[in-house]
C-alpha positions, 0 to 999 in steps of 0.5 A: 536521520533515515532509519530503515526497518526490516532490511534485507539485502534487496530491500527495506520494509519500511523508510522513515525520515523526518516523520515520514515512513515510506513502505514497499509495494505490498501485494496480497494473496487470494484468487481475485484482485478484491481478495488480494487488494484486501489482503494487500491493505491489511498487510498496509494496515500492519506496517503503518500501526508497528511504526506509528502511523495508520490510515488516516496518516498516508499521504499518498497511494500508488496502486499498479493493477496488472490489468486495468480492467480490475479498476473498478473491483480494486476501487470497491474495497480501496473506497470501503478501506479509505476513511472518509475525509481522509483520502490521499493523493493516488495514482493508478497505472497498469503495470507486469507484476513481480509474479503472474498471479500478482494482480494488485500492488500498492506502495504507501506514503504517510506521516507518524501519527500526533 
C-alpha cells in the first residue's frame, strides 16, 4: 500500500511504503548555506517525527549544493546533525536549485522508527 501525505498537485510532502517514507527535497532559509543546511534538517527533523521516524531511521541522504565550494560548511552542521553510529548512505552533487538563493537542498530516505 503507498500512502501519500500532504499532496498538492505538484507533489506530495511525504511517501510511504512498506515502512519506508521517502521526503521531498527540503531546503532552508537563511543568508548562508550552515544557517540554511540547518533550517533545512529541522524542517527533515519535523517531517520525520509527524510520520513516525527520526534521525536515526534515514537510510539514505542526497545533498545538491549549488555551489561545491560550500561542502565543507554543509558538512559541519550535517556532521553536528547526524548521530553518531547512525549515518546513512549519502551522496552529494552540485546542482542549479529551484531558486537563486537556494544554496542547499536535501532529499531524506528513512524506515518507521520500532
Amino acid at each position: 500500500m503507498i500512502e501519500r501525505f500532504e499532496t498538492g498537485q505538484r507533489m506530495s510532502k511525504v511517501v510511504k511504503h512498506n515502512g519506508v517514507l521517502y521526503l521531498c527535497g527540503q531546503v532552508g532559509s537563511g543568508d548562508t548555506v550552515a544557517e540554511q543546511t540547518k533550517d533545512c534538517l529541522s524542517r527533515v527533523d519535523a517531517l520525520l517525527e509527524n510520520y513516525g521516524s527520526s534521525r536515526k531511521h534515514i537510510l539514505q541522504a542526497i545533498v545538491w549544493l549549488a555551489n561545491m565550494t560550500d561542502f565543507n560548511e554543509m558538512n559541519d552542521v550535517w556532521d553536528a546533525w547526524v548521530p553518531e553510529g547512525h549515518a546513512p548512505a549519502r551522496a552529494c552533487g552540485e546542482a542549479k536549485l529551484a531558486r537563486p538563493q537556494l544554496r542547499v537542498e536535501v532529499i531524506v530516505t528513512a524506515v518507521e522508527a520500532e
